[in-house]
C-alpha positions as a Markdown table, in Angstrom:
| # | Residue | x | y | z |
|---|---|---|---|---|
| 1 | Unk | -122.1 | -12.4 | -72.1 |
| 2 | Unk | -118.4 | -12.9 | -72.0 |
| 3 | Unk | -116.2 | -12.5 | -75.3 |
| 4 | Unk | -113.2 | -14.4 | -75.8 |
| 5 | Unk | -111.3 | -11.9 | -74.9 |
| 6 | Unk | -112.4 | -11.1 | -71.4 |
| 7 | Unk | -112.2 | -15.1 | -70.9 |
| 8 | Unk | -108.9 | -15.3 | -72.1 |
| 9 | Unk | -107.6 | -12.2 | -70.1 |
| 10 | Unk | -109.3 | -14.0 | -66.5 |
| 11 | Unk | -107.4 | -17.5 | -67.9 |
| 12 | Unk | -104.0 | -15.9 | -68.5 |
| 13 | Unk | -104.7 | -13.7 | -64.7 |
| 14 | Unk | -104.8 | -17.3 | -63.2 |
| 15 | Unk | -102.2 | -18.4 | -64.8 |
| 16 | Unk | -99.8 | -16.2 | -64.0 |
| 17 | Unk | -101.0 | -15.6 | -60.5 |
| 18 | Unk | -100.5 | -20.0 | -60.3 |
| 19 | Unk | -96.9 | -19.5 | -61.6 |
| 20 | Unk | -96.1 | -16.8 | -58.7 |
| 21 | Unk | -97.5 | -19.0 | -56.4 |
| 22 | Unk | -95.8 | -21.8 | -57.8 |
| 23 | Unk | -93.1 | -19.8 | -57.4 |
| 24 | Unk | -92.8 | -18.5 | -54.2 |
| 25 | Unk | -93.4 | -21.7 | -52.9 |
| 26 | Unk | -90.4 | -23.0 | -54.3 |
| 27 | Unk | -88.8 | -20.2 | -53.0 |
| 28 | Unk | -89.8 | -20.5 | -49.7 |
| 29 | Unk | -89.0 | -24.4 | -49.9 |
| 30 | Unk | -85.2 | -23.8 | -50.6 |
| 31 | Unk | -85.3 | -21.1 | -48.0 |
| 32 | Unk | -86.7 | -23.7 | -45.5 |
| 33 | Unk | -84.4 | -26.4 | -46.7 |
| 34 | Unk | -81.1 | -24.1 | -46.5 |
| 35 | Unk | -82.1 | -23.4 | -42.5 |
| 36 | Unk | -82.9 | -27.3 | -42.2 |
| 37 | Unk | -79.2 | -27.9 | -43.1 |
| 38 | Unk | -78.1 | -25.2 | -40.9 |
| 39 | Unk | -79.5 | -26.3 | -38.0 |
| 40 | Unk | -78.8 | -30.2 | -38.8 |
| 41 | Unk | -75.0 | -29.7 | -39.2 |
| 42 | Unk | -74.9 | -27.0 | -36.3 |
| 43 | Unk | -76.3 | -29.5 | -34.0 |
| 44 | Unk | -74.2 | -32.6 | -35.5 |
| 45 | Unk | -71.1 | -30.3 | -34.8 |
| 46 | Unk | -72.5 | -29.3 | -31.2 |
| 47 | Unk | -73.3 | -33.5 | -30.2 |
| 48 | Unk | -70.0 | -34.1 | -31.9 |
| 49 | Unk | -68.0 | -31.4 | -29.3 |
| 50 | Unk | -69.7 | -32.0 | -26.3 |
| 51 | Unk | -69.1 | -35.9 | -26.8 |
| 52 | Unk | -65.3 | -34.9 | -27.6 |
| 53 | Unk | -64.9 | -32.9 | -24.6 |
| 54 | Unk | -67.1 | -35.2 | -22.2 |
| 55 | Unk | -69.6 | -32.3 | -21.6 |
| 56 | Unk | -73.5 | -33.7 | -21.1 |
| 57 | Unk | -76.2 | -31.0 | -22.6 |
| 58 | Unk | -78.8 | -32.8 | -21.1 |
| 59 | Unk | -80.5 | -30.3 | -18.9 |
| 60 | Unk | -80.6 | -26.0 | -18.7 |
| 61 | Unk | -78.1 | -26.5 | -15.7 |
| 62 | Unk | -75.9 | -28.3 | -18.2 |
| 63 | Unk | -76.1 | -25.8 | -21.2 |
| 64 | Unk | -75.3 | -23.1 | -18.9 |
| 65 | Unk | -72.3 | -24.4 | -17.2 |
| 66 | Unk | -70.8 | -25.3 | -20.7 |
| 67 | Unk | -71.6 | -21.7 | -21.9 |
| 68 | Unk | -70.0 | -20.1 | -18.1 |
| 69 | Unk | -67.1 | -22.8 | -18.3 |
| 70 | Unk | -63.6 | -21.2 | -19.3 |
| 71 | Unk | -60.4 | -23.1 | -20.1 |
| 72 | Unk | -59.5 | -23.1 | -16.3 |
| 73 | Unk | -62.4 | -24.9 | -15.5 |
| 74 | Unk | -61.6 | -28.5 | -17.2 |
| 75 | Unk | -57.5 | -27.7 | -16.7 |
| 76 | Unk | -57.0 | -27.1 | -20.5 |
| 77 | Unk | -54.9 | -25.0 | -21.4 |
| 78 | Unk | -55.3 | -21.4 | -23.6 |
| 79 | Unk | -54.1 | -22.5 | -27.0 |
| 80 | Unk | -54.7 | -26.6 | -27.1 |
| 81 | Unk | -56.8 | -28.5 | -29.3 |
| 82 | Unk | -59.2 | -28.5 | -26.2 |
| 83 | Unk | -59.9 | -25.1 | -24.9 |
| 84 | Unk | -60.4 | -24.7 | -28.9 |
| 85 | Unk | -62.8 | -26.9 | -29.1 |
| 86 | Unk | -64.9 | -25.7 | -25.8 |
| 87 | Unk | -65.0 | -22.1 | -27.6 |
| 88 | Unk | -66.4 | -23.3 | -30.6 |
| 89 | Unk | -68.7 | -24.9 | -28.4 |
| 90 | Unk | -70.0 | -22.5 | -26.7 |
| 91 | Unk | -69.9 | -20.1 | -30.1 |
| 92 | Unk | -72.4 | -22.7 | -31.4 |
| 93 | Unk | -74.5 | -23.0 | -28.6 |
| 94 | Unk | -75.0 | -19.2 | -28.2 |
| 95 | Unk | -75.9 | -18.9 | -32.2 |
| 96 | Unk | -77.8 | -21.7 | -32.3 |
| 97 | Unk | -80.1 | -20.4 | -29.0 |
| 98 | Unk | -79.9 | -17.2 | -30.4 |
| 99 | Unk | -81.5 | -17.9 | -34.0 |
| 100 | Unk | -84.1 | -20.3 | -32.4 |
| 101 | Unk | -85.2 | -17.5 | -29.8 |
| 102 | Unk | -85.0 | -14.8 | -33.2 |
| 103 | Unk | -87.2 | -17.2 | -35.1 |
| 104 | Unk | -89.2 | -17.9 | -32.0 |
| 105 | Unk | -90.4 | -14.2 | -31.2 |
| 106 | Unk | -90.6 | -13.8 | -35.1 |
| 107 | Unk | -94.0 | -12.6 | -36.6 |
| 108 | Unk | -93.3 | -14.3 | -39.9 |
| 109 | Unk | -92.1 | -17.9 | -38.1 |
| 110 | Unk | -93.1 | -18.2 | -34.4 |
| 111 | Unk | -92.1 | -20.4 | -31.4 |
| 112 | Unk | -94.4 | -23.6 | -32.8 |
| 113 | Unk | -92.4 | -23.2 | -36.3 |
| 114 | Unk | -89.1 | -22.4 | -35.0 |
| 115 | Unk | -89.7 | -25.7 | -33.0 |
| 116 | Unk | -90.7 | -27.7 | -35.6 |
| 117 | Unk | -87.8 | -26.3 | -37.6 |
| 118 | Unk | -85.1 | -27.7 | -34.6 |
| 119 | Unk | -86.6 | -31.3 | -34.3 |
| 120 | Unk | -86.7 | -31.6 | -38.4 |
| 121 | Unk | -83.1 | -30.9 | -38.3 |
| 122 | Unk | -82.5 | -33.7 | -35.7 |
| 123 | Unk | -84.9 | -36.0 | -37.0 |
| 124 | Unk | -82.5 | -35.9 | -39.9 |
| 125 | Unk | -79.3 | -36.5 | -37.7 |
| 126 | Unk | -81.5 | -39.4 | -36.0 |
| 127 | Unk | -82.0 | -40.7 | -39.4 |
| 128 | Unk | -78.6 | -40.1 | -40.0 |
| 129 | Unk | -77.6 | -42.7 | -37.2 |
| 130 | Unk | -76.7 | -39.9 | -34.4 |
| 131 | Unk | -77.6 | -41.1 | -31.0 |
| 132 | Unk | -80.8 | -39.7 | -29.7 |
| 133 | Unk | -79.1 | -39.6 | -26.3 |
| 134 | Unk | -76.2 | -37.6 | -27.5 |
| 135 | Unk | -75.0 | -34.2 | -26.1 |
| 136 | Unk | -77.0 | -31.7 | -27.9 |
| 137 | Unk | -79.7 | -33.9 | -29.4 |
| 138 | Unk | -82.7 | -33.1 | -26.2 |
| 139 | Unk | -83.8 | -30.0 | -27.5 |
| 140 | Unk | -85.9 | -29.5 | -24.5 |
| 141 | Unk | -83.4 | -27.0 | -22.3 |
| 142 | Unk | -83.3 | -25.2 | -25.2 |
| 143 | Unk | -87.0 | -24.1 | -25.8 |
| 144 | Unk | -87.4 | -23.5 | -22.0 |
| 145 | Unk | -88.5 | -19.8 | -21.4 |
| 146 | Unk | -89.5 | -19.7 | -25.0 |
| 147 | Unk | -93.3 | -19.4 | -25.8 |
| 148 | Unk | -96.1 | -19.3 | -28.3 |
């Protein structure tokens, strides 16, 4: 038969072992919500550009020829507000592919997640009244070649 003791040691394990789990949950929550807002103002500021500079993002073809285009391409020149503004651009495209694809071929998050993770961000902007039709905002293009 159990004593108290042995009882009380099991009860306190559980406890504690509920607390850590507890824990790391909220852990992993603030770690989840931290990308969320990443990735929502990443994309605001990318649908934000590409509407700025006239530049669709609605297809692969599109993405790439915003990420090949250089200031001689829409006449702006080196220096102006513009040819700013299709660096950054571009700079935000490349990191936001880039962590998607990192995430995506993660063992801890995967492609499904990492997905998930992208259309949670813009569900908030959508929320948020951004057009869903907006620059930026079809994530499609930029899950192609990425898989499961």
């Amino acid at each position: 038969m159990p004593t108290n003791a042995t009882t009380n040691a099991k009860t306190d394990a559980t406890t504690a072992a509920s607390a850590q789990d507890s824990a790391s949950r909220a852990i992993t929550q603030r770690r989840l919500n931290r990308i969320l807002n990443g990735f929502e103002a990443v994309s605001a500021r990318i649908a934000f550009l590409a509407r700025t500079l006239d530049i669709p993002l609605h297809s692969a073809a599109d993405i790439q020829q915003a990420l090949e285009c250089d200031a001689n391409c829409s006449g702006a020149k080196a220096g102006t507000r513009e040819a700013r503004m299709r660096v950054e651009l571009r700079a935000l495209l490349v990191l936001r592919y880039d962590v998607v694809a990192r995430m995506a071929h993660s063992d801890r998050v995967g492609a499904a997640a990492a997905c998930d993770i992208l259309h949670t961000a813009n569900d908030r902007l959508l929320a948020k009244g951004y057009d869903a039709q907006a620059p930026g905002m079809d994530l499609r293009p930029l899950f192609d070649g990425i898989d499961d």
